[in-house]
N, C-alpha and C positions, 0 to 999 in steps of 0.2 A: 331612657332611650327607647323611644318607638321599636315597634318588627320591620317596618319598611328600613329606617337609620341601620338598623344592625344588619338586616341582611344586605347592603348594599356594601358597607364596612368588611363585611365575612367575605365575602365575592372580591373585593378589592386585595382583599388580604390574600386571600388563597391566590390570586393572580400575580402579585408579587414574590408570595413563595414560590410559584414555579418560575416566574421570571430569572428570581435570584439562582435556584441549583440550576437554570440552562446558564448561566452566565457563570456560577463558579464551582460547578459540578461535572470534572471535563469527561466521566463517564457517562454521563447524564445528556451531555451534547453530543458526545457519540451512539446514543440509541436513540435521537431524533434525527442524526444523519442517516442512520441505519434508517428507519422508519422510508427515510424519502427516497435512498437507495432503491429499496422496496418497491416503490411507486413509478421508480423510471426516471427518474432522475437524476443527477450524478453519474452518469453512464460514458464512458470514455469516450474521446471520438478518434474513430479509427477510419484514415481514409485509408482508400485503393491506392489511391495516385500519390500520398504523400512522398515526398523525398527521400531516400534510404540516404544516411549520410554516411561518410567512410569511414571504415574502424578507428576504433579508440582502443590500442590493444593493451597500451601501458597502465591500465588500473587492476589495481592488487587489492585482496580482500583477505581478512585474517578472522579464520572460526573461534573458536572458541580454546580450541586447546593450542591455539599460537600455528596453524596450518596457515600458510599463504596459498592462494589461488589465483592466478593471473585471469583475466578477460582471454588472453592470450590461450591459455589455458586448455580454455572452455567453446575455442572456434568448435565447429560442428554440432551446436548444441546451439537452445535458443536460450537465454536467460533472461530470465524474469526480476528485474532489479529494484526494489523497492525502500527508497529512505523512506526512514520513519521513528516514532519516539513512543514510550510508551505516558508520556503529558498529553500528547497531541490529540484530541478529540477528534480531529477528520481520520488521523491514523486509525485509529480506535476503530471508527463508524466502518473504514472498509474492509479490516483485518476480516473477519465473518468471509465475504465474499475472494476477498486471495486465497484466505485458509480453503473454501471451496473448490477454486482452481487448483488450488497445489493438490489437493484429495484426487483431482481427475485426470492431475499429470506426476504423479510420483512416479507411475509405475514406467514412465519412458524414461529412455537412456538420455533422449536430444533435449531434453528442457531442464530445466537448473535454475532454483528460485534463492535466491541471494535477498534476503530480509537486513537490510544496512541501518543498525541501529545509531540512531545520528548525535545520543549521548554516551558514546562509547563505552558504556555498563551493561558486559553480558550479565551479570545477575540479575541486573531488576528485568532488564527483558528476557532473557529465558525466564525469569519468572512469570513474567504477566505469560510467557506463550504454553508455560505449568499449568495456568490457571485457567486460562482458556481453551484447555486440551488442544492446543495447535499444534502439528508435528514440522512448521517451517523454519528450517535450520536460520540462525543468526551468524551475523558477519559484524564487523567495523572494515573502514576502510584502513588500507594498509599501504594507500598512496595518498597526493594527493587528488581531488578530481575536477575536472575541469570543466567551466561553466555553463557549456554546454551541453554536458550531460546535469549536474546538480546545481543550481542558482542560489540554493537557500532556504526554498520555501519546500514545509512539509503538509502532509506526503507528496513525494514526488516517484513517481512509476516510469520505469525506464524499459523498452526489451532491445535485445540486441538480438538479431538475426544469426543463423549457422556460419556465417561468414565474419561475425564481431562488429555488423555496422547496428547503428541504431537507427531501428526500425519503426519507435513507438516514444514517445515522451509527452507525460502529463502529469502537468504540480494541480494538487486539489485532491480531494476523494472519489472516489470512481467507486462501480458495483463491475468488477472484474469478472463477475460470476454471470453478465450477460453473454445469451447464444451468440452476440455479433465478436463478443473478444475470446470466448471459446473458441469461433470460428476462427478468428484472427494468430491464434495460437498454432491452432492446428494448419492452416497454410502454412505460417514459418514451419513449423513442420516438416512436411512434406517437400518444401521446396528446397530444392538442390542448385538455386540460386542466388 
């Protein structure tokens, strides 16, 4: 075999290998979503005018040592509700950028980040959130939830306003660590409507 055959064969190959771990390496397709995160992409959309829909107060959430938390609960607070798994490679890709947001709003009283692990195994995800040095408390849910907050598809990011309406819903990966949903945060926030 020729140098031109083999290098064209090596090149082929090595492109394959990486072909193969984005397709069956799902931490591997999480840090090329993370990469385009990065870049500005995957970025929430968060309109002004969107619709505030009306509470949904009946969904219950159960931590880890069997605590129930109603939505009910948690009126006067904004929560930040995110299904997710730890297989999921878009989950994966934007956990970095939540774990961000959660670092910049721990310290309020009004915000409450509910991490909804959607294979109802707090060990393997407190572990992955061990390993990851993330400090955002995990839930399952402790009702059922209704399709208009949860569809199916993960991740799915949810926030509910100080009043319990839903304010925010997006299935896909997002960089929650953008100035426009920090902004977006901090209005619910402050607003006392």
């Amino acid at each position: 075999m020729n140098k031109k055959h083999f290098k064209k064969y090596l090149s082929n190959g090595i492109f394959i290998a990486i072909l193969a771990v984005l397709l069956f390496v799902p931490s591997a397709k999480a840090l090329l979503l993370q990469g385009l995160m990065q870049i500005g992409l995957f970025n929430p959309n968060i309109s002004s005018e969107k619709n505030v829909v009306q509470p949904v107060l009946d969904l219950r959430f159960k931590d880890q040592n069997g605590q129930v938390v109603t939505l009910n609960d948690l009126r006067g607070k904004v929560v930040f509700l995110n299904f997710w798994a730890t297989w999921c490679p878009p989950c994966l890709a934007e956990m970095p950028s939540i774990n961000k947001l959660y670092e910049q709003n721990k310290g309020y009283d009004d915000v409450v980040f509910i991490m909804l692990d959607a294979d109802s195994n707090f060990e393997k995800a407190s572990g992955y959130m061990k390993r990851k040095n993330y400090q955002m408390p995990v839930y399952q849910m402790a009702s059922s939830v209704p399709e208009q907050i949860f569809s199916g598809s993960l991740p799915t990011t949810v926030v509910f306003d100080k009043k319990g309406r839903l304010s925010f819903q997006h299935a896909g990966a997002a960089n929650y660590n953008s100035q426009k949903f920090i902004d977006f945060i901090e209005k619910l926030r402050k607003s006392n409507q």
